[in-house]
C-alpha positions as CSV (number, residue, x, y, z in Angstrom):
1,X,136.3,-100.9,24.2
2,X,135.0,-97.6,25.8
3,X,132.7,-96.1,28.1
4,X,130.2,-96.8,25.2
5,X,130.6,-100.4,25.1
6,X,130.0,-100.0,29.1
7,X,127.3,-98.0,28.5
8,X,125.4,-100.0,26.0
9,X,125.3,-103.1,28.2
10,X,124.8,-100.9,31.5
11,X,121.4,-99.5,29.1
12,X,120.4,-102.9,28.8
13,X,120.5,-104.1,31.5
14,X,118.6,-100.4,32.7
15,X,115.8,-102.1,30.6
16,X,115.4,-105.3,32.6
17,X,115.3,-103.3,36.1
18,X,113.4,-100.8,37.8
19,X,115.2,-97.7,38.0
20,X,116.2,-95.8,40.7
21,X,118.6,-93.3,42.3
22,X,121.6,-94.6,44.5
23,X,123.5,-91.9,46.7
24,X,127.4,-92.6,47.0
25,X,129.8,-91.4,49.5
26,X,132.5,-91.9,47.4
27,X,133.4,-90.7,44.1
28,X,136.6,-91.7,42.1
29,X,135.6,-90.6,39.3
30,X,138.5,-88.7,37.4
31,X,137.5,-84.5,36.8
32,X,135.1,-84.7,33.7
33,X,134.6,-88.2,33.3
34,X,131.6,-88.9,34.9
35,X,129.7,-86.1,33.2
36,X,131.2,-87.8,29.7
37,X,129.7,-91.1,31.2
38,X,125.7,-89.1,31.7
39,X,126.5,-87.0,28.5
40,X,126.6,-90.8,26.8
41,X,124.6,-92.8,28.5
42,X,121.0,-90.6,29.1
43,X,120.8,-90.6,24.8
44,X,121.6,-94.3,24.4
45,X,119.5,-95.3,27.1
46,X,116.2,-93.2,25.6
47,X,117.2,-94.7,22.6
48,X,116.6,-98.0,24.1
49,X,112.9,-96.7,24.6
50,X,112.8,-95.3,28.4
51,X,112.2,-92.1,29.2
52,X,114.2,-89.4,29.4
53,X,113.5,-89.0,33.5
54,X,114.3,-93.3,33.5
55,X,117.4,-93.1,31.5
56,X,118.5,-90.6,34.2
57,X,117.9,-92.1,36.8
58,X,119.7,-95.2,35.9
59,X,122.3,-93.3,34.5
60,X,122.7,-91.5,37.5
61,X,122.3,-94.9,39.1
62,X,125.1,-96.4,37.6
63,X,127.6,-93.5,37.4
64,X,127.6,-93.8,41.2
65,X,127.8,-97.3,41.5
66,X,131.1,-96.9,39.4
67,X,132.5,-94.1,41.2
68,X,131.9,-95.6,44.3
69,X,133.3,-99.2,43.9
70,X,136.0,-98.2,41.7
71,X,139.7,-96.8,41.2
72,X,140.2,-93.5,39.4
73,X,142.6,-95.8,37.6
74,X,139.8,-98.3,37.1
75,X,137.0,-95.7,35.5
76,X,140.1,-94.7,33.2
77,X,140.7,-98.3,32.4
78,X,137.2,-98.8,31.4
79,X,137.1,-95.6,29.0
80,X,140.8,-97.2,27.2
81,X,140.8,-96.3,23.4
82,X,143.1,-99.5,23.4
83,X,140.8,-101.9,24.7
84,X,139.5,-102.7,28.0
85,X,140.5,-105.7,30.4
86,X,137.0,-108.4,29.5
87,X,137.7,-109.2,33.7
88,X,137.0,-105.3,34.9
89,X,134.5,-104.8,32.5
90,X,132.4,-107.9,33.5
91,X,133.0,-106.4,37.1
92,X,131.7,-103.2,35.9
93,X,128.8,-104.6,34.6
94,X,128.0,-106.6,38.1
95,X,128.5,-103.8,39.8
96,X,125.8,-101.4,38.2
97,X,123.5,-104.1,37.4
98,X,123.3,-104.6,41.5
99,X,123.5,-101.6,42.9
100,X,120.5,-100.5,40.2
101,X,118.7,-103.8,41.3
102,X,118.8,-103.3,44.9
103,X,116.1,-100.2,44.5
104,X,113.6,-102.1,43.0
């Protein structure tokens, strides 16, 4: 599984919440990896029927939430081409869908 499969369940859960931005004062994410994560997620989000502005801001939303609660080695776990852990992605999933929650 890859940062899609994160993605797509990270968009749906984008639909069920208000959106909004979160700042971070950490960010693990490894160089280029979060801009592959926005590059991915803004499209399948307004795909999903949001706006372009929504999509963002959950997107943005949930890029930070990862970057701030996770391991460089983590994010690079969740974007495996071989399969990710179901544990850490279940986590991942927790993790955006609460910090995105908690600016409702």
């Amino acid at each position: 599984m890859r940062l899609q499969s994160l993605l797509a369940l990270a968009t749906a859960g984008a639909l069920l919440l208000p959106l909004g931005a979160q700042a971070a004062t950490t960010d693990n994410w490894p160089p280029g990896k979060k801009g592959e994560y926005m590059d991915q997620c803004v499209p399948i989000a307004t795909d999903k029927g949001i706006t372009a502005q929504q999509a963002n801001t959950h997107c943005k939303c949930g890029a930070e939430a990862i970057g701030k609660n996770f391991t460089r080695q983590e994010i690079e776990a969740l974007d495996s081409k071989t399969g990710v852990d179901a544990n850490l992605m279940k986590r991942a999933q927790t993790v955006v869908t609460e910090a995105c929650a908690q600016k409702q």
